[in-house]
OpenMM code with the backbone's topology and positions (N, CA, C; nanometers):
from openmm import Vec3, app, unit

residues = "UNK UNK UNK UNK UNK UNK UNK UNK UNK UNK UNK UNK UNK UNK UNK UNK UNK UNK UNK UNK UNK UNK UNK UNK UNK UNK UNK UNK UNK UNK UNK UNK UNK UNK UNK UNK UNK UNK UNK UNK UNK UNK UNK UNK UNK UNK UNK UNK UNK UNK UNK UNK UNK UNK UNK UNK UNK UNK UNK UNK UNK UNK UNK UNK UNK UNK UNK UNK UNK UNK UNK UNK UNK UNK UNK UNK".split()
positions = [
    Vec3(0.0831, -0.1200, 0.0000),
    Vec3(0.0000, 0.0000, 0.0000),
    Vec3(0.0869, 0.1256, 0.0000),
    Vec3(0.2016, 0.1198, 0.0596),
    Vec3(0.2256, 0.2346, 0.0857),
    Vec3(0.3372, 0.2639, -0.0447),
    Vec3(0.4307, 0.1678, -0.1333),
    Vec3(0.4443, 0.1482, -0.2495),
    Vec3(0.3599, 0.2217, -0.3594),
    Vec3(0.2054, 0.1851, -0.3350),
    Vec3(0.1707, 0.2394, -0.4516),
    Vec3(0.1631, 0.3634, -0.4031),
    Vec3(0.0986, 0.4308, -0.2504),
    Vec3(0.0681, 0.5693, -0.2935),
    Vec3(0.2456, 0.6509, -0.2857),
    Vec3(0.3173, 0.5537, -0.2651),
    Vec3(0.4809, 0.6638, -0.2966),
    Vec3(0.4536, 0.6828, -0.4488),
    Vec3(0.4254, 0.5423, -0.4977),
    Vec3(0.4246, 0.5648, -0.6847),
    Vec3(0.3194, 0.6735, -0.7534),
    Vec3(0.1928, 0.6989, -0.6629),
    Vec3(0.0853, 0.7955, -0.7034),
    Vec3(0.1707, 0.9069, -0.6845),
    Vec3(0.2248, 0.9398, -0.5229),
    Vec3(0.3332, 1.0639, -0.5264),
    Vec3(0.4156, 1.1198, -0.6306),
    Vec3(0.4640, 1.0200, -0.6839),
    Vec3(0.5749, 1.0979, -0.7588),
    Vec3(0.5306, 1.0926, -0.8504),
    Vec3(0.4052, 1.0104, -0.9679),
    Vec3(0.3625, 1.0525, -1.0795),
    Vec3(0.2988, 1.1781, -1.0800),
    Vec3(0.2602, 1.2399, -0.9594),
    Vec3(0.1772, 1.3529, -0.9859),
    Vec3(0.2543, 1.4639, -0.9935),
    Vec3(0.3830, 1.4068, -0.8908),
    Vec3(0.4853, 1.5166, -0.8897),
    Vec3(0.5214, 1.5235, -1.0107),
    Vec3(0.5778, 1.4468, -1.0635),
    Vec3(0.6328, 1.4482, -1.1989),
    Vec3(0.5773, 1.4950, -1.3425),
    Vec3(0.4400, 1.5157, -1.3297),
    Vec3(0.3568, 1.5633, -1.4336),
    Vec3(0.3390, 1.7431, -1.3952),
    Vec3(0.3524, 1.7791, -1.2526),
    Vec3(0.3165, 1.9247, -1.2407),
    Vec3(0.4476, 1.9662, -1.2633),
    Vec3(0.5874, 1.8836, -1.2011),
    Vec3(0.7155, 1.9715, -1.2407),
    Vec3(0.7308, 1.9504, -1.3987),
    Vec3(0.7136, 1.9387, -1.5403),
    Vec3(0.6881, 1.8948, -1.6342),
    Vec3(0.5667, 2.0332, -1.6654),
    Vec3(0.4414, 2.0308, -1.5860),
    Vec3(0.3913, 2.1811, -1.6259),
    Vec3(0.4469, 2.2986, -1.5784),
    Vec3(0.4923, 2.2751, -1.5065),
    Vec3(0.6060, 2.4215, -1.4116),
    Vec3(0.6841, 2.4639, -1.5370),
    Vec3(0.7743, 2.3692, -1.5518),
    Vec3(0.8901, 2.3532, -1.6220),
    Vec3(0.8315, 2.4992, -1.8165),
    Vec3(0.7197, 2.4007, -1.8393),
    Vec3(0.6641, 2.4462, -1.9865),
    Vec3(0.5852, 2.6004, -1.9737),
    Vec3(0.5562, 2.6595, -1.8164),
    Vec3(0.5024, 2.7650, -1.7907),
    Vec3(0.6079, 2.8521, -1.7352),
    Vec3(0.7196, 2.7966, -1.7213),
    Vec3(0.8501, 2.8739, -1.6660),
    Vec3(0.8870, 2.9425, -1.5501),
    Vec3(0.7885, 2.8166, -1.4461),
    Vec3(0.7796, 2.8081, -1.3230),
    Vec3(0.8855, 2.7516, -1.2015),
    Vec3(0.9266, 2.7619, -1.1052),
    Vec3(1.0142, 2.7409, -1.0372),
    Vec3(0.9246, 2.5701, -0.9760),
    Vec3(1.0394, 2.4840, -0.9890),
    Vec3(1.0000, 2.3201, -0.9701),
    Vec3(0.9710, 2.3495, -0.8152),
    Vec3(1.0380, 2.3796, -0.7449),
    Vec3(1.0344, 2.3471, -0.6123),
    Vec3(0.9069, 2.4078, -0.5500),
    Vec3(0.8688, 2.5138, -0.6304),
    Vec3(0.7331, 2.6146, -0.5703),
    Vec3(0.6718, 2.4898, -0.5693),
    Vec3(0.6625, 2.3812, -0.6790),
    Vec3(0.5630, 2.2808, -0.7560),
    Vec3(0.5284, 2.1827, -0.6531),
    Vec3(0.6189, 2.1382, -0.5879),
    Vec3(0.6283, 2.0515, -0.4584),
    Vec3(0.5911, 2.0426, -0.3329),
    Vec3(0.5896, 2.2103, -0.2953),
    Vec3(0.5431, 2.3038, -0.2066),
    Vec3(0.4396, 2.3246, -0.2343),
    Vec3(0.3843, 2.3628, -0.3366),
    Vec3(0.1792, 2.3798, -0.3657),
    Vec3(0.1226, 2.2631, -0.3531),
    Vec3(0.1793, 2.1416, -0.4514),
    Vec3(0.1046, 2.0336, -0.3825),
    Vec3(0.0964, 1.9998, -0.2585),
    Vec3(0.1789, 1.9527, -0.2128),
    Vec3(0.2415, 1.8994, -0.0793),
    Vec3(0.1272, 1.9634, 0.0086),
    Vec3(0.1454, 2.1234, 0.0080),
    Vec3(0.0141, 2.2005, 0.1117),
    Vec3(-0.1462, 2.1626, 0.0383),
    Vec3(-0.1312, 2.1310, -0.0777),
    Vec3(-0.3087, 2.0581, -0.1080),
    Vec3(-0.3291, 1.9560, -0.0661),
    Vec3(-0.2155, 1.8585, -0.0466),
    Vec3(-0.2233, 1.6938, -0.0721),
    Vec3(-0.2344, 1.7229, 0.1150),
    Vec3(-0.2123, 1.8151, 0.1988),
    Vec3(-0.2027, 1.7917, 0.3417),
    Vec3(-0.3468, 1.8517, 0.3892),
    Vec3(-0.3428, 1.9561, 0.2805),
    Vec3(-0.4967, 2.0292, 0.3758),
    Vec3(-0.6365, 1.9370, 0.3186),
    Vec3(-0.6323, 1.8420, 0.2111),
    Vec3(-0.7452, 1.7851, 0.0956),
    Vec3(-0.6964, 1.6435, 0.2447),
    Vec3(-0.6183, 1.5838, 0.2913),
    Vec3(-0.6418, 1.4629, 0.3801),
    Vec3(-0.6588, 1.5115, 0.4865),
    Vec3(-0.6426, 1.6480, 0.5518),
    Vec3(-0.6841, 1.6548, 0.7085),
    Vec3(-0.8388, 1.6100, 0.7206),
    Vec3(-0.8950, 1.6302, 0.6041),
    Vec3(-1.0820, 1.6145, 0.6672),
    Vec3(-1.1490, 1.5009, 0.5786),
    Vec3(-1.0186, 1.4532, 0.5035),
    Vec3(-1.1008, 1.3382, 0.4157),
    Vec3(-1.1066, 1.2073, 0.4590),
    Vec3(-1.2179, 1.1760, 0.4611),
    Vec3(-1.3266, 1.0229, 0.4863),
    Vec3(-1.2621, 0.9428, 0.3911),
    Vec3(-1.2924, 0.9232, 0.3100),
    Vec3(-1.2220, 0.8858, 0.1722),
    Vec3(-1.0762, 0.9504, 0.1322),
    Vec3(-0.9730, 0.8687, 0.1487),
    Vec3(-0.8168, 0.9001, 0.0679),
    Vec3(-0.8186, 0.8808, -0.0530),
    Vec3(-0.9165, 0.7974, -0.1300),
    Vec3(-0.8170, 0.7480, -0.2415),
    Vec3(-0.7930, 0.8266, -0.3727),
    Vec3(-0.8761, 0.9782, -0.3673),
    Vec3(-0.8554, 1.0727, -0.4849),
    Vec3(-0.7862, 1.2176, -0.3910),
    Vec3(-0.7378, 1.1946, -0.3119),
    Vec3(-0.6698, 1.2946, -0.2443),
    Vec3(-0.5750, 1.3378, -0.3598),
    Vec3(-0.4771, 1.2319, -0.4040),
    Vec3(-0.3874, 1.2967, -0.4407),
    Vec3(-0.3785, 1.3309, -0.5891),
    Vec3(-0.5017, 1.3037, -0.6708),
    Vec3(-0.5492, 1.3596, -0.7988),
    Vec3(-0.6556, 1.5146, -0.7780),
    Vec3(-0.6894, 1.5528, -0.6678),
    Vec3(-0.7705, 1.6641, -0.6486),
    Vec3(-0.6382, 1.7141, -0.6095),
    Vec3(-0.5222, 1.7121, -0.5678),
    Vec3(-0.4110, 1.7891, -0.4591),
    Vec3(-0.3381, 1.8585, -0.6349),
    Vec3(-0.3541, 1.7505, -0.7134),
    Vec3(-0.2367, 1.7637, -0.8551),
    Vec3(-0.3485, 1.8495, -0.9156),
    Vec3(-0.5094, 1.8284, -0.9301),
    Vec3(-0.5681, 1.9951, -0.9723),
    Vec3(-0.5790, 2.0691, -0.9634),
    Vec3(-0.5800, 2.0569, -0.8078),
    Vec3(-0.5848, 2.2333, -0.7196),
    Vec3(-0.4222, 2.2750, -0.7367),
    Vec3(-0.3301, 2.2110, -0.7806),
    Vec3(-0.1833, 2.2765, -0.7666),
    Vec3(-0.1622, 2.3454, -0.9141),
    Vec3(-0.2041, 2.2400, -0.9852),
    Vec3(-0.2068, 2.2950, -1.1605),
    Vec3(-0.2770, 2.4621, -1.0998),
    Vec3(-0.4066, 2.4597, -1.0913),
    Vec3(-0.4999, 2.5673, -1.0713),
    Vec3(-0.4281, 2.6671, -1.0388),
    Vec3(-0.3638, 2.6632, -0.9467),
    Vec3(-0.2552, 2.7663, -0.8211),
    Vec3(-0.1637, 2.8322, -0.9860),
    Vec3(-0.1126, 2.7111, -1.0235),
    Vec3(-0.0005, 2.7162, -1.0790),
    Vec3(-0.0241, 2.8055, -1.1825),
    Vec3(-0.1169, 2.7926, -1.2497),
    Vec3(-0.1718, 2.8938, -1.4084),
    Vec3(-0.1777, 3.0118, -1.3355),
    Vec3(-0.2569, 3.0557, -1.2372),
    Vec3(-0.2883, 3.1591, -1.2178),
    Vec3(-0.1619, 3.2323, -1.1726),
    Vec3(-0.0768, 3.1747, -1.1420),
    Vec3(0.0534, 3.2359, -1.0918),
    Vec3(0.1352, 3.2932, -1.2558),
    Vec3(0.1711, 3.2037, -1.3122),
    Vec3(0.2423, 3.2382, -1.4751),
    Vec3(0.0989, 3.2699, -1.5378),
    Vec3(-0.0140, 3.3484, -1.4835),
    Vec3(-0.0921, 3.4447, -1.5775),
    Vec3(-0.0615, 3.5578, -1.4963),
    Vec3(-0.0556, 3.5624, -1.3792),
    Vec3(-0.0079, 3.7028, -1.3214),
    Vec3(0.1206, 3.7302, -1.3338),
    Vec3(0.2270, 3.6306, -1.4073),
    Vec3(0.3580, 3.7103, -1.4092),
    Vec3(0.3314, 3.7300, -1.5347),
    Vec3(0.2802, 3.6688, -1.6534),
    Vec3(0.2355, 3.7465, -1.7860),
    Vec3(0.1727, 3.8562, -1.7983),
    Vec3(0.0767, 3.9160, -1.6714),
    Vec3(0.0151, 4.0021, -1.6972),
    Vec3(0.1463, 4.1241, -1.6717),
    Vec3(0.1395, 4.1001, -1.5395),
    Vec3(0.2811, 4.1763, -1.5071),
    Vec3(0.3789, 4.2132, -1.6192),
    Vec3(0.4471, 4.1331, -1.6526),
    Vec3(0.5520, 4.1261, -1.7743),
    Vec3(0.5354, 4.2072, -1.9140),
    Vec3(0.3473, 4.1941, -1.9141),
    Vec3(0.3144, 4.3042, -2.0260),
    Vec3(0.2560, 4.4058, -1.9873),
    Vec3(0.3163, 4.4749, -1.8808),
    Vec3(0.2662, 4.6073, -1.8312),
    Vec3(0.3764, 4.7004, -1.8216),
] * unit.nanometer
topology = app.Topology()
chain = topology.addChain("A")
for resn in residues:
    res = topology.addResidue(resn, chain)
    for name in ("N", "CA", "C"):
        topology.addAtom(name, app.Element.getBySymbol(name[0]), res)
């Protein structure tokens, strides 16, 4: 069990540093946004087993809106 969710861990990691990377985002922020979804999405959850696919949307989510505010920025 705990095998697979290390293996869920790092595929999710590995797909947001991979969108970081293509939005020209700092990896480590990437690790740090999830990490705080994947902790605050299990403090109250009944159910684990989509924790860590809602933690990798809400981080994407974080993540756009961050490289749309340095685009906006950048063209001002």
């Amino acid at each position: 069990m705990l095998d697979r969710k290390a293996a869920e861990r790092s595929a999710h990691l590995a797909g947001l540093q991979s969108f970081a990377r293509g939005a020209g985002l700092h990896e480590v922020s990437v690790v740090e946004i999830y990490e705080a979804e994947r902790e605050r999405l299990s403090a109250g959850a009944r159910i684990t087993r989509y924790v860590g696919v809602l933690a990798e949307k809400r981080a994407r989510d974080r993540l756009r809106e961050t490289a749309r505010a340095r685009t906006s920025r950048s063209q001002h």
